[in-house]
C-alpha positions as CSV (number, residue, x, y, z in Angstrom):
1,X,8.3,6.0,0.4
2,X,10.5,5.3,3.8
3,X,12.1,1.9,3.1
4,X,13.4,1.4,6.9
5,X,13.4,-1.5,9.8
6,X,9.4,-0.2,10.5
7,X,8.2,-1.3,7.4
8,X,10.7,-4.2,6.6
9,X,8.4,-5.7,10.0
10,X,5.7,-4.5,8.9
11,X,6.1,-6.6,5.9
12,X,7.1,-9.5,7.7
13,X,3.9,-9.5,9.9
14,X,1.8,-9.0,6.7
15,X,3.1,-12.0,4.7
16,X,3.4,-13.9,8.6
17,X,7.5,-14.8,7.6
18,X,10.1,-14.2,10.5
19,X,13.3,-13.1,8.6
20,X,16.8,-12.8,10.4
21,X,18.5,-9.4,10.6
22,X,20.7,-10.5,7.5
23,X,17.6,-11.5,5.6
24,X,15.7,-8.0,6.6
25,X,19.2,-6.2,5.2
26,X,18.7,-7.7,2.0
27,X,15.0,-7.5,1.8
28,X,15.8,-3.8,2.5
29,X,18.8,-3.4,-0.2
30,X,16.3,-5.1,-2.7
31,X,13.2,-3.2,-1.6
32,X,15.0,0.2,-2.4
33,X,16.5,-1.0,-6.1
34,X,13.0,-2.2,-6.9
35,X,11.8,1.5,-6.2
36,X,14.5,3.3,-8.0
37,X,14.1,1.1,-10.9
38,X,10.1,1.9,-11.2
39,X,11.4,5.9,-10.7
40,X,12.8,5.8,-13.9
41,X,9.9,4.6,-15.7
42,X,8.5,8.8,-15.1
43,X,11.4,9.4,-17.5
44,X,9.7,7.5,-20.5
45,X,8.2,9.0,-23.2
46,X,4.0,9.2,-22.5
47,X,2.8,11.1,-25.4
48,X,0.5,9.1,-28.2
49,X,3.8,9.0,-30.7
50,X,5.1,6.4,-27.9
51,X,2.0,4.4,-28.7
52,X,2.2,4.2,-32.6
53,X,4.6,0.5,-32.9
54,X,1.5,-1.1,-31.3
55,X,-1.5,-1.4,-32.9
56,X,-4.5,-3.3,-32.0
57,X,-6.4,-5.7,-34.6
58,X,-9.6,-4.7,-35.1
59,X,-11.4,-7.5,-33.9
60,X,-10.6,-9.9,-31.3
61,X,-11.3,-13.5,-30.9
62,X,-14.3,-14.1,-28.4
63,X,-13.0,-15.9,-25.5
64,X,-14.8,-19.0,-24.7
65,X,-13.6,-21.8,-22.5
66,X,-13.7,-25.9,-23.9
67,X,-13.3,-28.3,-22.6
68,X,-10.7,-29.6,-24.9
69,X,-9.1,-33.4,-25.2
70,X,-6.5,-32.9,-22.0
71,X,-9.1,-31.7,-20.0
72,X,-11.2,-35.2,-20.7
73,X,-8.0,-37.2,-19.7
74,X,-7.7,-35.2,-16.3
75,X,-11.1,-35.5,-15.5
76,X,-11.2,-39.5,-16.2
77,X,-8.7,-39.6,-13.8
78,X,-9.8,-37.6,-10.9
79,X,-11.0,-39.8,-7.9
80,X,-14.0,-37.7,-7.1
81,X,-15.3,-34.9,-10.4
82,X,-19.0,-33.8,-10.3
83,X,-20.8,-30.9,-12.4
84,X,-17.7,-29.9,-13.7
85,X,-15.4,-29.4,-10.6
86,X,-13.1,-31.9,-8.6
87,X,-15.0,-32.8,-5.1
88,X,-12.3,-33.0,-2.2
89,X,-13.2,-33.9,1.5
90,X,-13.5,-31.0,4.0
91,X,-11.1,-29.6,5.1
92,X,-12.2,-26.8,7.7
93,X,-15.9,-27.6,9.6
């Protein structure tokens, strides 16, 4: 990937930010360490003998959401909470 003054705009139009040509140096200086350090991750071992220091349990936990003694106090204290969710005015028509 081509880190240059094309895509540090491009980025900048993307995320809608307007960064000064100091700020675009850095971004650029940062964008191209960030790439070289995920490079080096190809050099890491990816064979299953890398896998063997983590092992799974062999059940998990089901996951099921509660509503739990914090979640009572927060919802006491909402101004406006109906079915389960916190009611706000509109705000877009």
């Amino acid at each position: 990937m081509k880190i240059d003054l094309k895509l540090i705009k491009h980025l900048e139009n993307l995320s809608k930010i307007e960064l000064t040509d100091g700020e675009r140096n850095v971004v650029e200086d940062d964008l191209r360490q960030i790439i070289k350090l995920f490079s080096t991750l190809g050099e890491l071992p990816s064979d299953e003998e890398a896998d063997d220091g983590f092992v799974l349990p062999e059940r998990l936990r089901e996951d099921i959401a509660k509503i739990g003694e914090a979640d009572n106090l927060i919802f006491e204290n909402a101004p406006d909470f109906k079915d389960g969710f916190f009611t706000v005015p509109k705000a877009l028509e």
